[in-house]
C-alpha positions as CSV (number, residue, x, y, z in Angstrom):
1,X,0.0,0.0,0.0
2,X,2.8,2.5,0.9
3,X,5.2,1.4,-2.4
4,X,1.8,2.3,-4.6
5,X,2.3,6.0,-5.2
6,X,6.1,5.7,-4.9
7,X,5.9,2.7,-7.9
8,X,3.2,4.8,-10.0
9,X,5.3,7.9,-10.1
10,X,8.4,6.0,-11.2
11,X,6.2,3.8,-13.8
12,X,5.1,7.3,-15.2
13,X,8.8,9.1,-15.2
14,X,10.7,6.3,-15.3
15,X,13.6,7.9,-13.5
16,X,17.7,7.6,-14.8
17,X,18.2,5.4,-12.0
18,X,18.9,1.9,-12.3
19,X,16.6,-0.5,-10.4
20,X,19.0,-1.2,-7.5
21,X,19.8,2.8,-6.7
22,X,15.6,3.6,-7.3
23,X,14.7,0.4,-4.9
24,X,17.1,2.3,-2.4
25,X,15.2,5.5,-2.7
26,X,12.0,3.7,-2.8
27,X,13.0,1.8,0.8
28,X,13.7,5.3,1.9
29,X,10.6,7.3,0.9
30,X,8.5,4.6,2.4
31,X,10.6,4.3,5.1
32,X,9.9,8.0,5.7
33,X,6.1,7.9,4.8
34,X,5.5,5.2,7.4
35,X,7.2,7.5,9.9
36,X,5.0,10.4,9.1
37,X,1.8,8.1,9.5
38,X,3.5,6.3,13.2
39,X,4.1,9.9,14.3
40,X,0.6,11.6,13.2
41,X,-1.5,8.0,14.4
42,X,0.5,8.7,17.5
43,X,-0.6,12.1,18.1
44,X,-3.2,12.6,16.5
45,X,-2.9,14.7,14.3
46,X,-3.6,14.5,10.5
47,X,-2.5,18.0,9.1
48,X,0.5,16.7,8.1
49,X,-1.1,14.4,5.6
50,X,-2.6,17.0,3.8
51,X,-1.3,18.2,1.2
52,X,-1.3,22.4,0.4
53,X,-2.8,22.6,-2.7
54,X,-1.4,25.8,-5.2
55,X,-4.0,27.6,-7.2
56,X,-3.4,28.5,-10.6
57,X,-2.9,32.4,-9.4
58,X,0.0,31.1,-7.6
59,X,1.5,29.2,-10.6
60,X,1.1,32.3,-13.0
61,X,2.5,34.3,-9.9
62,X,5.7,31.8,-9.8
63,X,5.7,31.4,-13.4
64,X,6.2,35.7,-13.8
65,X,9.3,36.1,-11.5
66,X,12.4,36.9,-12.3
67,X,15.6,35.7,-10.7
68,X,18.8,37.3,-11.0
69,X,22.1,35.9,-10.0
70,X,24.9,38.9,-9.9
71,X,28.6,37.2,-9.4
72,X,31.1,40.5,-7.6
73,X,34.6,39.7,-7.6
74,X,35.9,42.1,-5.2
75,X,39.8,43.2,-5.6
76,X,41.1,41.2,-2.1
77,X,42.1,44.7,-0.4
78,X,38.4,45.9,-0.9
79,X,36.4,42.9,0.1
80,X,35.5,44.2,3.3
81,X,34.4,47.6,1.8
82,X,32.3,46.4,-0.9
83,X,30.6,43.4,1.6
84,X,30.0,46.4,3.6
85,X,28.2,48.6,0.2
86,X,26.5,45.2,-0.4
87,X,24.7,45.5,3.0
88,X,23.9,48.6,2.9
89,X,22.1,48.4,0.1
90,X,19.9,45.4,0.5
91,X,17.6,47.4,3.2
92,X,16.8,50.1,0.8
93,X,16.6,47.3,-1.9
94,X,14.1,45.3,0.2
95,X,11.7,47.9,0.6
96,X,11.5,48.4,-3.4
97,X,8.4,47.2,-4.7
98,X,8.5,43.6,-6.2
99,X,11.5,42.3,-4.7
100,X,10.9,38.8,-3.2
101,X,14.8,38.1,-2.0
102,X,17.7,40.1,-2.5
103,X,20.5,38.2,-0.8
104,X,23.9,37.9,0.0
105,X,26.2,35.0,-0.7
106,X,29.7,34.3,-0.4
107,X,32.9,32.3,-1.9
108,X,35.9,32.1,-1.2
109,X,37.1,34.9,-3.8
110,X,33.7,36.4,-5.2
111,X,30.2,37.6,-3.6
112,X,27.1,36.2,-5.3
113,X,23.9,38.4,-4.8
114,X,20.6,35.9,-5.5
115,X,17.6,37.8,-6.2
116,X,14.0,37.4,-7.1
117,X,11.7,40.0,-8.5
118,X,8.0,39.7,-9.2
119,X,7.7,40.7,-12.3
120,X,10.1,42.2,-15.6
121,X,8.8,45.2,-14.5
122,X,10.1,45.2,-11.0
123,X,13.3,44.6,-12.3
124,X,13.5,47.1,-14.7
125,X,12.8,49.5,-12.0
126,X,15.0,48.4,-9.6
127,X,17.9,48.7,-12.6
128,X,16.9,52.4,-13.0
129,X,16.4,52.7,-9.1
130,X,18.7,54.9,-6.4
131,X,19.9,51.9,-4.5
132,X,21.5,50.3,-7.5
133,X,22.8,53.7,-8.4
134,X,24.4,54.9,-5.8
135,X,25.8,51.2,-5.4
136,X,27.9,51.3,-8.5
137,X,29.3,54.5,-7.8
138,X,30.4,52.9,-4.5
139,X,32.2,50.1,-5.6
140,X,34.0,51.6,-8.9
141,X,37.7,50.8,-8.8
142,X,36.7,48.1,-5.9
143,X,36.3,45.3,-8.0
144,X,38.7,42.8,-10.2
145,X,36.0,42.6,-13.0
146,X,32.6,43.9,-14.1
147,X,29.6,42.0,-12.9
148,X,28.7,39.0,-14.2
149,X,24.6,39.3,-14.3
150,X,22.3,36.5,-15.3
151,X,18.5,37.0,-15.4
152,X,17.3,34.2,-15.3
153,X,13.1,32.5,-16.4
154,X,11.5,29.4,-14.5
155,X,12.1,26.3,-15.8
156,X,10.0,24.7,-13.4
157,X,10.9,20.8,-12.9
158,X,9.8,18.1,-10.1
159,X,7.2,19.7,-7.5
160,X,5.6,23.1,-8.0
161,X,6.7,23.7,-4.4
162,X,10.5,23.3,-5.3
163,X,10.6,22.8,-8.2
164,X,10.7,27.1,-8.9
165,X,12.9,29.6,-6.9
C-alpha cells in the first residue's frame, strides 16, 4: 500500500536510476512515509497528511518572477568595503516594490547576490532605481571585474513547491 504512489510515479517518469539505486530510494521514501503516518496515528494529528494545494494564481505568480544571479569579484584589499556597500544596500533594496529576495552569498574569492523579483517590470525599476545607483558609484575601482549578471526565467521541474525559486 505504501510502495503504490512511490511505484506509480516511477512507472510514469521512469527515472535515470537503475533499479537497485531507485529500490534504495524507494525503501527510503516509504521508510519515511510510514514514519510520518507512526508519528501523526500517534498524536493525533492529520495536518501533516494534507497536502497544500497551489492555485493556478500562484502558478502564473511563480511562473512571472524573475531571478537574478549577480557574481562581484571584489579586488582582495576591498572585500570588506564592498561586503559592507552590499549590505547597505539590501535594506533600501528590500523595501523596493516587487522584490521577493535580494541576498547575499559568499565564496571564497567572489560575492554572489541571489535575487528574485516579481515581475520584468520590477526589475527594470529596480535597474533604473537609487539603491542600485548609488551602489555602482560605491564600488568603482573596488572590484577585479565587471559584474557578471544572469537574469534568469522558470524552468520549473519536479514539484511546484520546489521545483521554482
Amino acid at each position: 500500500m505504501l510502495a503504490g504512489p512511490p511505484l506509480h510515479e516511477w512507472l510514469r517518469r521512469r527515472p535515470s536510476l537503475g533499479t537497485l539505486r531507485f529500490s534504495g530510494v524507494l525503501a527510503d521514501e516509504t521508510a519515511y512515509g510510514a514514519g510520518v503516518w507512526h508519528g501523526c496515528v500517534r498524536e493525533r494529528l492529520w495536518t501533516p497528511l494534507l497536502l497544500a494545494p497551489i492555485s493556478s494564481a500562484e502558478r502564473r505568480f511563480r511562473m512571472n518572477t524573475v531571478v537574478v544571479v549577480a557574481t562581484i569579484r571584489p579586488l582582495p584589499d576591498h572585500r570588506a568595503e564592498v561586503v559592507a556597500e552590499l549590505k547597505a544596500a539590501i535594506a533600501e533594496v528590500h523595501a523596493e516594490e516587487g522584490c521577493l529576495l535580494y541576498a547575499l552569498h559568499e565564496g571564497q574569492d567572489r560575492l554572489v547576490m541571489i535575487e528574485k523579483w516579481s515581475s520584468q517590470e520590477a526589475l527594470d525599476r529596480h535597474a533604473r532605481g537609487p539603491a542600485l545607483a548609488e551602489l555602482s558609484k560605491a564600488l568603482d575601482g573596488r572590484l577585479q571585474s565587471a559584474l557578471d549578471v544572469q537574469v534568469l526565467r522558470p524552468h520549473p521541474a519536479g514539484t511546484p513547491e520546489q521545483g521554482v525559486v
